[in-house]
DSSP file (Angstrom, degrees, kcal/mol; ACC not computed):
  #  RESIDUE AA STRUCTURE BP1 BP2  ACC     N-H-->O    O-->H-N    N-H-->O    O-->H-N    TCO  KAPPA ALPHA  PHI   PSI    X-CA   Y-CA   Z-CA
    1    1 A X    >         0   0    0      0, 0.0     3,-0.7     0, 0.0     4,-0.2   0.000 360.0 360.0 360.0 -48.8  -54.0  -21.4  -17.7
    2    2 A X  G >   +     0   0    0      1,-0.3     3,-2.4     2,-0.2     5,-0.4   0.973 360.0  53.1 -62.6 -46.7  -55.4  -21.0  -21.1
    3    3 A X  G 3  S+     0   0    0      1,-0.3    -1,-0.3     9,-0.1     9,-0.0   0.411 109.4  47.1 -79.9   8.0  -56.6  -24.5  -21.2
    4    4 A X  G <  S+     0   0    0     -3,-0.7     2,-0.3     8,-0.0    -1,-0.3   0.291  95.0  94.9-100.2   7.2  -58.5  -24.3  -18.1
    5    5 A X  S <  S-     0   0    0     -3,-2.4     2,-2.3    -4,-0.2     7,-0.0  -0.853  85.0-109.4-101.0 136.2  -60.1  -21.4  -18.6
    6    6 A X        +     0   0    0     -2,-0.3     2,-0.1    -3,-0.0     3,-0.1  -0.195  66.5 134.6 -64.2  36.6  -63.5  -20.4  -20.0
    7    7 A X        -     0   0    0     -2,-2.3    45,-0.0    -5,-0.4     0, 0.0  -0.351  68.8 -97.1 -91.3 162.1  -62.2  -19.1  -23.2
    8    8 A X     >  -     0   0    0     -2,-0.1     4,-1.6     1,-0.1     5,-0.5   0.012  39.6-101.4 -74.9-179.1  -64.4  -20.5  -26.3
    9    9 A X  H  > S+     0   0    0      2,-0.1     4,-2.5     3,-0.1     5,-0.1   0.995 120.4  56.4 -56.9 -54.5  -62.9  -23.7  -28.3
   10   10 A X  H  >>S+     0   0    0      1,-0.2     4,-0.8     2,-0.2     5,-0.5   0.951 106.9  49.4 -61.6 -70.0  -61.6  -21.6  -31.3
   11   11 A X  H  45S+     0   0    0      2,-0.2    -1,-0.2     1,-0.2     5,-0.2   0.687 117.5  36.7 -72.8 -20.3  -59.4  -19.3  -28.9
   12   12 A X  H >X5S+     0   0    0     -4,-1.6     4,-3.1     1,-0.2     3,-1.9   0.915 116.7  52.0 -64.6 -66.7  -57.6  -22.3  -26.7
   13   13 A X  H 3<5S+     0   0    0     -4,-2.5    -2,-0.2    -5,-0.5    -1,-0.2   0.621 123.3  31.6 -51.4 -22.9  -57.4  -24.3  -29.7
   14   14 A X  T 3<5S+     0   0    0     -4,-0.8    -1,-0.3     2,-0.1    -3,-0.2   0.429 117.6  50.3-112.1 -12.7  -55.6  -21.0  -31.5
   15   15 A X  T <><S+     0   0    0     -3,-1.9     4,-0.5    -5,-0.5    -2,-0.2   0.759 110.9  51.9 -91.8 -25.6  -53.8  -19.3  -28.6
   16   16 A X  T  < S+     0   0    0     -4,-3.1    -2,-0.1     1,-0.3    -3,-0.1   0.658 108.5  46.5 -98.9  -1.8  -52.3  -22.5  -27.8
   17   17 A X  T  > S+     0   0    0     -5,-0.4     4,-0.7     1,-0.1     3,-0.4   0.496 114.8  48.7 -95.6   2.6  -50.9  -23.3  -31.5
   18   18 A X  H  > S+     0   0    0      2,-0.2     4,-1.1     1,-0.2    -2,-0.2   0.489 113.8  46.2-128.4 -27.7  -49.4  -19.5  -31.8
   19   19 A X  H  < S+     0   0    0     -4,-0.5    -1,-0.2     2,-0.2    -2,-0.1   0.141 117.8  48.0-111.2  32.4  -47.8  -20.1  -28.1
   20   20 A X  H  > S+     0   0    0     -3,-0.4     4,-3.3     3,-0.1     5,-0.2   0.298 107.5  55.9-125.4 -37.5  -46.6  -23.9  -29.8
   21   21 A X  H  X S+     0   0    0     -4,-0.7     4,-1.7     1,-0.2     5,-0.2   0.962 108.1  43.2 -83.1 -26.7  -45.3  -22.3  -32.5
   22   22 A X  H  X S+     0   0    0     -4,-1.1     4,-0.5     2,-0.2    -1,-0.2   0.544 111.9  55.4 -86.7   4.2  -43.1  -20.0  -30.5
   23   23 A X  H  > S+     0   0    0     -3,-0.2     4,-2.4     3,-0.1    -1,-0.2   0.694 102.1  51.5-108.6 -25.0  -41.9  -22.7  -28.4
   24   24 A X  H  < S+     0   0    0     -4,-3.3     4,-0.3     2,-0.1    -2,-0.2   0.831 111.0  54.9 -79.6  -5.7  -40.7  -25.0  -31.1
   25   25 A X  H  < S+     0   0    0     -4,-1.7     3,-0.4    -5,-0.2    -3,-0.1   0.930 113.3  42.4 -12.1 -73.7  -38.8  -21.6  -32.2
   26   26 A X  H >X S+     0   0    0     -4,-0.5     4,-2.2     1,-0.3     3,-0.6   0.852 110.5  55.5 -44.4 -59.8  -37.3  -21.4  -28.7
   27   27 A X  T 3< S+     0   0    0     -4,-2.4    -1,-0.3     1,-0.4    -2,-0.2   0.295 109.2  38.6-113.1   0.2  -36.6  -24.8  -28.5
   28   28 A X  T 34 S+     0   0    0     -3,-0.4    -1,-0.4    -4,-0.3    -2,-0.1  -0.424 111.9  59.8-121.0  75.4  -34.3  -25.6  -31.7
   29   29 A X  T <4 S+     0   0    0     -3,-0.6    -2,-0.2     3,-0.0    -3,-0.1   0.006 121.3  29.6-106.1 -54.9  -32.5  -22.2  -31.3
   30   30 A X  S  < S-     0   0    0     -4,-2.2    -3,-0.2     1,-0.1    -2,-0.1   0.273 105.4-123.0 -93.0  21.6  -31.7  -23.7  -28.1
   31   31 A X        +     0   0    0      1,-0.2    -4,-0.1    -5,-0.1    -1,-0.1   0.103  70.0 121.4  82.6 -25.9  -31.6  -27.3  -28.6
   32   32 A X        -     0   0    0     -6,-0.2     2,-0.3     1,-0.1    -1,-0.2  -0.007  66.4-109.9 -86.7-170.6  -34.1  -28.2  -25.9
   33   33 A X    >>  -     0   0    0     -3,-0.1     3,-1.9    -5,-0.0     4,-0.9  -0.920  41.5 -99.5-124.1 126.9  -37.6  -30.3  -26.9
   34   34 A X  T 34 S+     0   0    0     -2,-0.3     3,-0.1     1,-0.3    -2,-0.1   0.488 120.6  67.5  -7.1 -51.8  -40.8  -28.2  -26.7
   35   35 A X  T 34 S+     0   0    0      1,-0.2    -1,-0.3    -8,-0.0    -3,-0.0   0.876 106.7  40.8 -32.4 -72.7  -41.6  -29.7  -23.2
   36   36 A X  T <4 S+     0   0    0     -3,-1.9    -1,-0.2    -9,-0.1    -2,-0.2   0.668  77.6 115.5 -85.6 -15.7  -38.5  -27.8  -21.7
   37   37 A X     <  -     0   0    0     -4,-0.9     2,-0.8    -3,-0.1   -13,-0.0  -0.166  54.8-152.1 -60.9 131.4  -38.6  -24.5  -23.3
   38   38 A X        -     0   0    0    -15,-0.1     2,-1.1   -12,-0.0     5,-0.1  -0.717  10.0-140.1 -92.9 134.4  -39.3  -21.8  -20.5
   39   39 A X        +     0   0    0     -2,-0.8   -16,-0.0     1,-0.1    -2,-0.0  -0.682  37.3 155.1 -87.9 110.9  -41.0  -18.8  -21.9
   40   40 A X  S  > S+     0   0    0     -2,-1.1     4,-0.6     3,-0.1    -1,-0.1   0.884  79.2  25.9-107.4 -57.0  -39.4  -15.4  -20.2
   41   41 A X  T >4 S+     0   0    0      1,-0.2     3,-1.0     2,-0.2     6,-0.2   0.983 135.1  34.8 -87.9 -63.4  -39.9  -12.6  -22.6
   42   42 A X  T 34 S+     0   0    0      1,-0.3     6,-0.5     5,-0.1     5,-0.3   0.627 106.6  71.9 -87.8 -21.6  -43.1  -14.2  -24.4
   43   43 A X  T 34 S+     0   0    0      4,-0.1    -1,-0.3    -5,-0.1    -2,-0.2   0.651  78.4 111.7 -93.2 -18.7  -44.3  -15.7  -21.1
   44   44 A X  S <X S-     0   0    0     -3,-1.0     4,-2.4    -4,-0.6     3,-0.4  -0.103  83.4-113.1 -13.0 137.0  -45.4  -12.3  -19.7
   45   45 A X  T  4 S+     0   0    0      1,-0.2    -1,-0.1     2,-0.1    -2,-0.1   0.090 116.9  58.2 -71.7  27.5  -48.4  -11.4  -19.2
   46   46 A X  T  > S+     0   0    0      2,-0.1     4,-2.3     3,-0.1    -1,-0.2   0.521 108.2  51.5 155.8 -62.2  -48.4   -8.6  -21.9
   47   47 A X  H  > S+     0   0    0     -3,-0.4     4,-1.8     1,-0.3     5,-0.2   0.975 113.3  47.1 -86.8 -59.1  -47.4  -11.6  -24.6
   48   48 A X  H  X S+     0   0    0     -4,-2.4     4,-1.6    -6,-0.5    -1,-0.3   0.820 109.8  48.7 -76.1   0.7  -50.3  -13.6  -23.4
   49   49 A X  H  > S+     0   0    0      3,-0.2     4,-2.7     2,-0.2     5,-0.3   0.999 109.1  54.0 -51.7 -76.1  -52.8  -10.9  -23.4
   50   50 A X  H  < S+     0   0    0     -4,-2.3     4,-0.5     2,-0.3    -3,-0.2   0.607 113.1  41.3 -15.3 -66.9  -51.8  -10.1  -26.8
   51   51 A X  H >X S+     0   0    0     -4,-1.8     4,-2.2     2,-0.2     3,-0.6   0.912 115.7  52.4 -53.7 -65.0  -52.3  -13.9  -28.2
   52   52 A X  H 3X S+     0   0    0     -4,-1.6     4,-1.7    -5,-0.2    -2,-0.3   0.878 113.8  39.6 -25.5 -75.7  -55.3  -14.2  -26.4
   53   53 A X  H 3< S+     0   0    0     -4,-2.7     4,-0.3     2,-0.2    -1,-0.2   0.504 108.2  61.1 -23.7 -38.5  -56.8  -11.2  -27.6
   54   54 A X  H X> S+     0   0    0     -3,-0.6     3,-2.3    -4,-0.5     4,-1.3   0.991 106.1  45.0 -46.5 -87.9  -55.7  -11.6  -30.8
   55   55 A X  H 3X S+     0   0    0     -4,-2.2     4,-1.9     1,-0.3     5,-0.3   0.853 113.7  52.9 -43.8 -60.7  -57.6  -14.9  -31.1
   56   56 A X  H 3< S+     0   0    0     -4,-1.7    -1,-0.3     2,-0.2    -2,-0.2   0.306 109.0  46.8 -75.4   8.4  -60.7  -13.2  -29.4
   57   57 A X  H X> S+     0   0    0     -3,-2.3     4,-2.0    -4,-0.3     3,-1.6   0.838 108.8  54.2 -85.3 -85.5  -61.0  -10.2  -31.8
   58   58 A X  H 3<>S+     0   0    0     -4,-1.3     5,-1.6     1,-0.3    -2,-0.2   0.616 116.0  38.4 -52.6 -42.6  -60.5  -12.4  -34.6
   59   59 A X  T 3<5S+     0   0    0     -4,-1.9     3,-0.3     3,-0.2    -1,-0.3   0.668 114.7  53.3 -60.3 -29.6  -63.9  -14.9  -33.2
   60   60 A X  T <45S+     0   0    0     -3,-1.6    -2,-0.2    -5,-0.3    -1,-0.1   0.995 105.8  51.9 -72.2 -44.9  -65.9  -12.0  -32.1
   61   61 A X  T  <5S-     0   0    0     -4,-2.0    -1,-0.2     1,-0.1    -2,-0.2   0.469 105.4-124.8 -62.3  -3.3  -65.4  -10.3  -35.9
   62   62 A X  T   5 -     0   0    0     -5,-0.4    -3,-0.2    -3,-0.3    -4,-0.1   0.823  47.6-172.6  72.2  19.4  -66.8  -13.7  -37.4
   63   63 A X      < +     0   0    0     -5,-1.6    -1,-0.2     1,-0.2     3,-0.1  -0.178  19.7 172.8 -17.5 106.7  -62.9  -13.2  -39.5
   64   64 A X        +     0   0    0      1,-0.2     2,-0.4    -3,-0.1    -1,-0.2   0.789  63.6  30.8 -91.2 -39.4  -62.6  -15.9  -42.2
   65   65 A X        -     0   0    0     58,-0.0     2,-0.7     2,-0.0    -1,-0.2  -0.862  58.4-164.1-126.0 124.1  -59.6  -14.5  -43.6
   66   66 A X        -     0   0    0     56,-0.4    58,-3.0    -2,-0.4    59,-0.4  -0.756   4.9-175.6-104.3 115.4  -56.8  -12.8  -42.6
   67   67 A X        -     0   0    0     -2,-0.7     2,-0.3    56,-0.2    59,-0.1  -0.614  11.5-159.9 -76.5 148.9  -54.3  -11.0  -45.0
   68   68 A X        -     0   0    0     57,-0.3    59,-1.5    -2,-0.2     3,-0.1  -0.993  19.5-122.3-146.1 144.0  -51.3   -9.5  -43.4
   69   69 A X        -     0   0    0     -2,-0.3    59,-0.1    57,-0.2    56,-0.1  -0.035  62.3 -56.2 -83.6-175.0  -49.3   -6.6  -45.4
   70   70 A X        -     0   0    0     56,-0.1     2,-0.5    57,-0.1    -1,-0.2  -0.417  52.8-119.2 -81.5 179.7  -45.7   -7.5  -46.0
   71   71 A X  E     +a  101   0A   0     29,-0.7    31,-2.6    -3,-0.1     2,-0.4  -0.805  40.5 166.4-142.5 112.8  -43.7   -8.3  -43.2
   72   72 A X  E     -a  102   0A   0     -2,-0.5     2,-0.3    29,-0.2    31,-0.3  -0.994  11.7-178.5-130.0 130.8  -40.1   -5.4  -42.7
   73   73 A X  E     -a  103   0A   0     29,-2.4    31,-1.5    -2,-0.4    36,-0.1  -0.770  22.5-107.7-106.2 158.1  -38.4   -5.7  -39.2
   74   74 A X        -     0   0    0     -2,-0.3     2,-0.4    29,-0.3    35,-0.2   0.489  18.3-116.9 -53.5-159.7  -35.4   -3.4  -38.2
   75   75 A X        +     0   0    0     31,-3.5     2,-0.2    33,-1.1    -1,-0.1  -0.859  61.0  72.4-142.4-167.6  -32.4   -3.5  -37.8
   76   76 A X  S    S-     0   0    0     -2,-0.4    11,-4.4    11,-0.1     2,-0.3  -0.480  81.2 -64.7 108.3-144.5  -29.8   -2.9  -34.9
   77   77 A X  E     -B   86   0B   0     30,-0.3     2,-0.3     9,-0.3     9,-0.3  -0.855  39.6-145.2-125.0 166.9  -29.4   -5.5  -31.9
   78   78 A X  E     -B   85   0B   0      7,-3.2     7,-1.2    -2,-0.3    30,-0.0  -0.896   7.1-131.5-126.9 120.7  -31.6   -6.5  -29.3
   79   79 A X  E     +B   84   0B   0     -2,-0.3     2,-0.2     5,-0.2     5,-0.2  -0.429  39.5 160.6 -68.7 136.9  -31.1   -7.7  -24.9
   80   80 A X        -     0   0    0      3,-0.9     3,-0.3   -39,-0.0     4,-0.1  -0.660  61.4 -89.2-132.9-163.1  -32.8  -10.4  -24.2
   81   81 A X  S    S+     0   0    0     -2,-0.2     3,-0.1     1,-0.2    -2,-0.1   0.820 124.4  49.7 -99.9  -9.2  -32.6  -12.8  -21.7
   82   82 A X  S    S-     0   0    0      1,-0.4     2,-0.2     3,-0.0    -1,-0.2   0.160 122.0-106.7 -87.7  13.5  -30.0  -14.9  -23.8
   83   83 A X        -     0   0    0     -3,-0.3    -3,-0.9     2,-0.1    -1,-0.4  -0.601  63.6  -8.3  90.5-136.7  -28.3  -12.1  -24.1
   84   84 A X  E     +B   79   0B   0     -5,-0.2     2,-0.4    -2,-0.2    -5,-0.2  -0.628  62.5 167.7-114.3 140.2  -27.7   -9.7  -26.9
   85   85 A X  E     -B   78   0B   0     -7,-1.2    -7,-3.2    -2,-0.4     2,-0.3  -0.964  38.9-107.1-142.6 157.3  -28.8  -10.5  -30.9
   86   86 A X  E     -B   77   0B   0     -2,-0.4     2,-0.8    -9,-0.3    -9,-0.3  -0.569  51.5 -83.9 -67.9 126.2  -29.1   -9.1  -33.6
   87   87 A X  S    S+     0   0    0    -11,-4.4     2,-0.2    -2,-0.3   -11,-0.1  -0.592 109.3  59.3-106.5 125.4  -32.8   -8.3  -35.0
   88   88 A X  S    S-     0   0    0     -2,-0.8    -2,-0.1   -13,-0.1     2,-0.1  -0.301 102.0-133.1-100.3 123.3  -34.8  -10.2  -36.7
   89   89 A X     >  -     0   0    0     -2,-0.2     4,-4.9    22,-0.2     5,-0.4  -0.355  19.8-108.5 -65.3 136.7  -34.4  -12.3  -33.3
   90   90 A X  H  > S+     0   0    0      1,-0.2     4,-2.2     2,-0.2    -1,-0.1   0.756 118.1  58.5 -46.1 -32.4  -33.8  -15.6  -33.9
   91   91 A X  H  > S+     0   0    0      2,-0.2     4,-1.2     1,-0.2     5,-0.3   0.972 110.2  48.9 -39.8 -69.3  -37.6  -16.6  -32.6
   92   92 A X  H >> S+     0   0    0      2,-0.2     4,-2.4     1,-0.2     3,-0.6   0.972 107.6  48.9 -43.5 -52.9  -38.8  -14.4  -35.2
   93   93 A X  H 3X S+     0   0    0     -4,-4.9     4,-0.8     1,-0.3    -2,-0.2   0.991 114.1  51.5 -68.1 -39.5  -36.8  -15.6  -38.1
   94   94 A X  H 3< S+     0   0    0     -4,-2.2    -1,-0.3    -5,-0.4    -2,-0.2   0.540 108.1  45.2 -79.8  -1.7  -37.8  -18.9  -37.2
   95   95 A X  H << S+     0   0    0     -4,-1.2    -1,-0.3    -3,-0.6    -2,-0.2   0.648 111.5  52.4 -42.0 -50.0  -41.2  -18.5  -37.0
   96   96 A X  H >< S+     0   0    0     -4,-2.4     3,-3.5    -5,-0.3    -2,-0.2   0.456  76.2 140.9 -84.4  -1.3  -41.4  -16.7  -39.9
   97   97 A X  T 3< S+     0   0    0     -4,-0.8     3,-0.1     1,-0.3    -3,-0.0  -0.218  80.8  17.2 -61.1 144.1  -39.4  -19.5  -42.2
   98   98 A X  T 3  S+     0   0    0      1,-0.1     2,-0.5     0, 0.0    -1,-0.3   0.138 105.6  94.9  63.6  17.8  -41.0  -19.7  -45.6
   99   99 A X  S <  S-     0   0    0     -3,-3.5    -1,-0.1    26,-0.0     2,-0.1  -0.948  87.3-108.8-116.4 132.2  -43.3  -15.9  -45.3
  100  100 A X        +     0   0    0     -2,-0.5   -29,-0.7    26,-0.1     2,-0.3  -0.353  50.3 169.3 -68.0 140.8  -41.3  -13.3  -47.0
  101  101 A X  E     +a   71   0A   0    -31,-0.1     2,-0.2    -2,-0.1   -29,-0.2  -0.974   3.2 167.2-158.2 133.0  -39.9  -10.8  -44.4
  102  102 A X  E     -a   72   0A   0    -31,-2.6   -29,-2.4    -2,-0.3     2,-0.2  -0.810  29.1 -94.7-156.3-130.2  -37.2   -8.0  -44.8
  103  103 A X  E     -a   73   0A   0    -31,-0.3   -29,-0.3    -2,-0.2     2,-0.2  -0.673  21.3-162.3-125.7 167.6  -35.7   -4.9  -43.0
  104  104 A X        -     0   0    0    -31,-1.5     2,-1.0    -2,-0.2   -31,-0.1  -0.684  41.3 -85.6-131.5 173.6  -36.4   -1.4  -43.1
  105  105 A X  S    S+     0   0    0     -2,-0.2     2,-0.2     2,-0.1    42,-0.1  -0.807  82.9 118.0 -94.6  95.8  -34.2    1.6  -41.8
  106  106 A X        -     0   0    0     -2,-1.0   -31,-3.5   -33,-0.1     2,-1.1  -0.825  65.4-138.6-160.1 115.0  -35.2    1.7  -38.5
  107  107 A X  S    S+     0   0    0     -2,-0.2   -30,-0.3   -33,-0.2     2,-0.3   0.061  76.9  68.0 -63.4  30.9  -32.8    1.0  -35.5
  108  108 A X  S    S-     0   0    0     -2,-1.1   -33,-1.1   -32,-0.1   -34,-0.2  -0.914  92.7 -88.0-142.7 155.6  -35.4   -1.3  -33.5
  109  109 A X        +     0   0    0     -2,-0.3     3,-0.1   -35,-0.2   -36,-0.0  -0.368  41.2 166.5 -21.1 112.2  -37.4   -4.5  -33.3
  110  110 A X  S    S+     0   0    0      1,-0.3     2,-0.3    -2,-0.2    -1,-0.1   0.380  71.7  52.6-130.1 -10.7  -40.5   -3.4  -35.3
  111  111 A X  S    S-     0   0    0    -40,-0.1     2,-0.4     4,-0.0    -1,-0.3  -0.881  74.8-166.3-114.3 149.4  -41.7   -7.9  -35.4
  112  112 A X     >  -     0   0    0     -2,-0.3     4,-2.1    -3,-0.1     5,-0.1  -0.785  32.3-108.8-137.7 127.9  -41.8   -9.7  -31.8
  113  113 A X  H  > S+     0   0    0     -2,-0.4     4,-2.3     1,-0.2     5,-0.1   0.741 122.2  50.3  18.5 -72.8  -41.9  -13.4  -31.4
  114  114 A X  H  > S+     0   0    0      2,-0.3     4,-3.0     1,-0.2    -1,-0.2   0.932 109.3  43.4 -81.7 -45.7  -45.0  -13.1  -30.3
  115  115 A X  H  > S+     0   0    0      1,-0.3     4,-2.2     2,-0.2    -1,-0.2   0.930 116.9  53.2 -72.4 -28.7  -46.6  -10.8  -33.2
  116  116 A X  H  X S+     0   0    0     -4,-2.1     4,-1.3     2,-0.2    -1,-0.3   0.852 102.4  55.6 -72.8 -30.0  -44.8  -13.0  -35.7
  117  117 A X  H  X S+     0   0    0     -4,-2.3     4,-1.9     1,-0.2    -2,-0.2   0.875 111.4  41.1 -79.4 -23.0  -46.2  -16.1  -34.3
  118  118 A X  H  X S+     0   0    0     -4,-3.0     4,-1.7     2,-0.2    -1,-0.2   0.876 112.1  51.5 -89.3 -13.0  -50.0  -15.0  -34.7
  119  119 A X  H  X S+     0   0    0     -4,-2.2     4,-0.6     2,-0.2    -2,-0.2   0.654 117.5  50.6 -90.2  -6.7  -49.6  -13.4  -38.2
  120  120 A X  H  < S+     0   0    0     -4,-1.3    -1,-0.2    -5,-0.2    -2,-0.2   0.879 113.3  40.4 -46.1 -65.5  -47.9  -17.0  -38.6
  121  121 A X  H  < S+     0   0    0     -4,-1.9    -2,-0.2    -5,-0.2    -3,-0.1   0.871 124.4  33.9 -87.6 -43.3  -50.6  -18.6  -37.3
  122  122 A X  H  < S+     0   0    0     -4,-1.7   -56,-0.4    -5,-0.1    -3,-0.2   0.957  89.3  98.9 -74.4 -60.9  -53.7  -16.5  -39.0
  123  123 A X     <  +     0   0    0     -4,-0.6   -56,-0.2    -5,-0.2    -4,-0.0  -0.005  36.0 179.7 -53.2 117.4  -52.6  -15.4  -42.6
  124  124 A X  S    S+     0   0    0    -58,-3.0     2,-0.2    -2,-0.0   -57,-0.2  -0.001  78.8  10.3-120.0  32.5  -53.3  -16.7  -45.8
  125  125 A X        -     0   0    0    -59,-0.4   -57,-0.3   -56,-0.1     2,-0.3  -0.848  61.1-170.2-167.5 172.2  -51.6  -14.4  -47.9
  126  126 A X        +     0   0    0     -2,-0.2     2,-0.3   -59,-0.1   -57,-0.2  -0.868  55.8  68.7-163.9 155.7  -49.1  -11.5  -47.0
  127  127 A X  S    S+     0   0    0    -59,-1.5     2,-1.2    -2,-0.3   -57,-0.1  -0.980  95.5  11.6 140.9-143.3  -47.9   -9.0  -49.5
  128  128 A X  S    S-     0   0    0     -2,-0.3    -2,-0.1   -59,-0.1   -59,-0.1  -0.703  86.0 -90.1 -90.7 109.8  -50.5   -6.3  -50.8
  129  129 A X        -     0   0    0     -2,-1.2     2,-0.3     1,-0.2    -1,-0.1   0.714  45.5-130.1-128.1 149.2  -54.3   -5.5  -49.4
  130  130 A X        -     0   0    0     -3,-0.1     2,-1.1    -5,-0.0    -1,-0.2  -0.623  38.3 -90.0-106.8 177.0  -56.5   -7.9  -51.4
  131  131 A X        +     0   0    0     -2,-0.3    30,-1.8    29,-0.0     2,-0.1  -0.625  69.9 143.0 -88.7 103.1  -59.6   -5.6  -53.0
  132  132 A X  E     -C  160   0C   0     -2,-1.1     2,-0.6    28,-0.3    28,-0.3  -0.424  53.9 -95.7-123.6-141.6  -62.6   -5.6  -50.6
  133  133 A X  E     -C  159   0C   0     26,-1.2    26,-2.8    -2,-0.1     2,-0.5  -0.970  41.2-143.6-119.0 125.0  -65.3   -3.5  -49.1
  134  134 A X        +     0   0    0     -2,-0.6    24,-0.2    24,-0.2     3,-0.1  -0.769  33.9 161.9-105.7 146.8  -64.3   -2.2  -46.2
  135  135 A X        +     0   0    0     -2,-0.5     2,-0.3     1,-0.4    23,-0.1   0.599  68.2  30.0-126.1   0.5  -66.7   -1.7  -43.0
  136  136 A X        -     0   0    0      2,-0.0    -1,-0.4     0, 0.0     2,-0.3  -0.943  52.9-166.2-157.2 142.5  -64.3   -1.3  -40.0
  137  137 A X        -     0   0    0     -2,-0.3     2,-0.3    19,-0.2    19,-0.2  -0.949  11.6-167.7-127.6 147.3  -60.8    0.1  -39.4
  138  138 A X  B     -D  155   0D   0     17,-2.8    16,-1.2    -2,-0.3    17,-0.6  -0.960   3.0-165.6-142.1 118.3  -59.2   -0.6  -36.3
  139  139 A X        +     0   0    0     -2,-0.3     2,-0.4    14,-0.2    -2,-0.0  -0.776  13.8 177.8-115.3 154.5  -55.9    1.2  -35.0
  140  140 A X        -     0   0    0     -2,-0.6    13,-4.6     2,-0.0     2,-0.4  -0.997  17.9-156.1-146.5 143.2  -53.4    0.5  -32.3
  141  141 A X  B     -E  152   0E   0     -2,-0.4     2,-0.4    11,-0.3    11,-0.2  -0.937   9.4-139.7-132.6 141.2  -50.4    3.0  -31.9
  142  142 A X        -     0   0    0      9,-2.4     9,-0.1    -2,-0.4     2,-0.1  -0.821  16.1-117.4-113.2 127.0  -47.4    1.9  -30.4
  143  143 A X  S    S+     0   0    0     -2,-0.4     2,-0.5     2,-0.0    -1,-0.1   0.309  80.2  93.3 -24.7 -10.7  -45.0    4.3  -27.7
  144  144 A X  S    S-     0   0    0      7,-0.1     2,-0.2    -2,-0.1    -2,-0.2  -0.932  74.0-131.9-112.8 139.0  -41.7    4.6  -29.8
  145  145 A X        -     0   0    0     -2,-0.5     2,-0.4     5,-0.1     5,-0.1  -0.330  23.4-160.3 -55.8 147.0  -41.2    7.2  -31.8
  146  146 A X        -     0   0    0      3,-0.2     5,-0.1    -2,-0.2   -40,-0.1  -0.923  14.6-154.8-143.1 148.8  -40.0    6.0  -35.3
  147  147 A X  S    S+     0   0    0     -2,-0.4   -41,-0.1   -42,-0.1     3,-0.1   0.671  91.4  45.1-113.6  -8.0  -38.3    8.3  -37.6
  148  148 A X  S    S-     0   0    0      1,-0.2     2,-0.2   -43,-0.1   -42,-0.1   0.998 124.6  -8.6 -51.7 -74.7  -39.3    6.3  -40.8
  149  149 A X  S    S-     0   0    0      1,-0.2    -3,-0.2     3,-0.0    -1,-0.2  -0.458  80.2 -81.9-156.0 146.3  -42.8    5.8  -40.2
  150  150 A X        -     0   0    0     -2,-0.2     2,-0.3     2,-0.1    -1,-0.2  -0.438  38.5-120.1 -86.3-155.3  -45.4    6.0  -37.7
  151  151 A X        +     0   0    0     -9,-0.1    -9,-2.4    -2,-0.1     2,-0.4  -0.783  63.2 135.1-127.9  77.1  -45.7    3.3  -35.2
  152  152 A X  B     -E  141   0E   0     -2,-0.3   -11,-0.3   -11,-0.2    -2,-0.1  -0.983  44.7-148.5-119.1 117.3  -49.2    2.3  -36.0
  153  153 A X        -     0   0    0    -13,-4.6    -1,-0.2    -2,-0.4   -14,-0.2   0.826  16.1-176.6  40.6-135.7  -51.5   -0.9  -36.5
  154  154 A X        -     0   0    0    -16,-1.2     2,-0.4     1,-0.2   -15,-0.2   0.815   3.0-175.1-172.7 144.1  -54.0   -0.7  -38.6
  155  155 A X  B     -D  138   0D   0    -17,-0.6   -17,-2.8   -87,-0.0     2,-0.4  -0.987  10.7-160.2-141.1 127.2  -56.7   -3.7  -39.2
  156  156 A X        -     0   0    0     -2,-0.4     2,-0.6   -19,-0.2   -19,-0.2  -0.852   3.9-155.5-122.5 113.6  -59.0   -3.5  -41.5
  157  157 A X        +     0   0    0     -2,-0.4   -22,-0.1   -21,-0.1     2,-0.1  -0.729  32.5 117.6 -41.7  57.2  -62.4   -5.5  -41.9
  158  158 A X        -     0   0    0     -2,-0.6     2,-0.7   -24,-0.2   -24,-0.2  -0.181  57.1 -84.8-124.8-148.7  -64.2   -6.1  -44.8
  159  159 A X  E     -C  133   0C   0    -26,-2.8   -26,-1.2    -2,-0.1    -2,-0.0  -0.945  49.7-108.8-130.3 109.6  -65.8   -8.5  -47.5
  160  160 A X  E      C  132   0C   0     -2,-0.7   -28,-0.3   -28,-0.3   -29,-0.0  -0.072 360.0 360.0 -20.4 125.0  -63.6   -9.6  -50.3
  161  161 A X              0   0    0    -30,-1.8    -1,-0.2     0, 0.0   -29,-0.1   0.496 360.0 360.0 -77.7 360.0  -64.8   -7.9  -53.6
């Protein structure tokens, strides 16, 4: 679908490594060879919106770099369609091998698959906001209530000091 589609160069060529990196995930959790992994949760339309979008936010904003703050998931279990795990889900941890990631007190999934495989695929640092000028903030606020934290976004845009 992506690759037949009228999407620019940048956003196949980047939607389709962020939806590579989460099928070689898949596919040594489960044994299987890239080729066979089926995508059920990430394969959504939701997931690819998300990736897709991602990528075409990041080309419209002329982005050169992306920093991403450090990386806390939850805790508790999660259903899936392989049934029930613990989180960080094993797609997630394995995405994320070698970027520092740890948990917060929060009984949910707060990292996805999916969100780990583009801050995977985009970031060249993670840890704490590097010093720039900022010219845009951008927020997206997420349905679950959190008792920590809110459940917010937050992207910001500027030019490296």
């Amino acid at each position: 679908m992506i690759e037949h589609s009228e999407l620019s160069a940048f956003v196949k060529e980047r939607a389709l490594a962020i939806f590579r990196r989460i099928a070689e995930a898949e596919g040594k959790i489960h044994g299987q060879s890239v080729d066979d992994v089926h995508f059920h949760e990430v394969g959504a339309l939701d997931s690819i919106a998300d990736i897709v979008c991602a990528c075409v936010g990041i080309e419209a904003l002329g982005v050169e770099k992306v920093f991403v703050s450090a990386l806390h998931d939850g805790h508790g279990w999660i259903d899936c369609a392989h049934g029930r795990f613990p989180v960080p889900a094993p797609a997630t941890l394995e995405i994320l091998k070698g970027i520092p990631i740890g948990q917060i007190d929060e009984p949910h999934e707060m990292i996805t698959p999916t969100g780990a495989a583009i801050a995977a695929e985009f970031a060249v640092g993670f840890g704490l906001m590097p010093t720039i000028s900022i010219s845009r903030i951008g927020y997206g606020l997420g349905a679950r209530d959190l008792a920590t934290r809110p459940n917010v976004l937050r992207a910001v845009l500027g030019e490296l000091a």
